[in-house]
C-alpha angles and dihedrals in degrees: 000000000000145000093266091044083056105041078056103048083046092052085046101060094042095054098046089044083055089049087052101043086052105053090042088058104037100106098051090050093065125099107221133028107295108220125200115228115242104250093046081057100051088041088056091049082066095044103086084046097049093047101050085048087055099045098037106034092064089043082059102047106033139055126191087351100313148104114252118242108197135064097228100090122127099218099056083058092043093050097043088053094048090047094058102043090048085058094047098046109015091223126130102197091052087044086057105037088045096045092050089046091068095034102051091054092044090041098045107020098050101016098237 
């Protein structure tokens, strides 16, 4: 490493640390009430939905980049079984630990 490399890595940090400190405080530096629009407000109330789809739907159908081509995997049975009971019951803690409940003995029992 060298002085530049680390005049570089120094103006890095602060820079992302001011781009940080701003957006955090946005909101207090500004001089009137600051009100959300309507549809930015409806669309907010789909966001946690649509990123957990996006972040949980490819763990569950594919494995090392790619689409899995059997049906023995654990976490197809696992997610099949959360989902239901989240839509039976509407409770997060019984959609992971019964969803677990089918996946552990598939995954390490039979080694799906």
């Amino acid at each position: 490493m060298n002085a530049q490399t680390d005049w570089w890595t120094l103006a890095a940090i602060v820079g992302l640390a001011g781009v940080t400190v701003l957006t955090r405080c946005f909101f207090f530096i500004l001089d009137r009430p600051w009100t959300m629009p309507g549809w930015a407000h409806r669309a907010l109330h789909y966001a946690p939905v649509a990123a957990l789809a996006g972040v949980v739907a490819p763990e569950v159908v594919m494995q090392q980049g790619q689409v899995i081509a059997s049906w023995q995997d654990a976490r197809l049975f696992g997610s099949v079984a959360g989902a239901a009971l989240y839509f039976w019951r509407h409770s997060v803690l019984l959609t992971i630990a019964g969803g677990m409940a089918v996946y552990l003995p598939l995954h390490v029992g039979l080694g799906w």
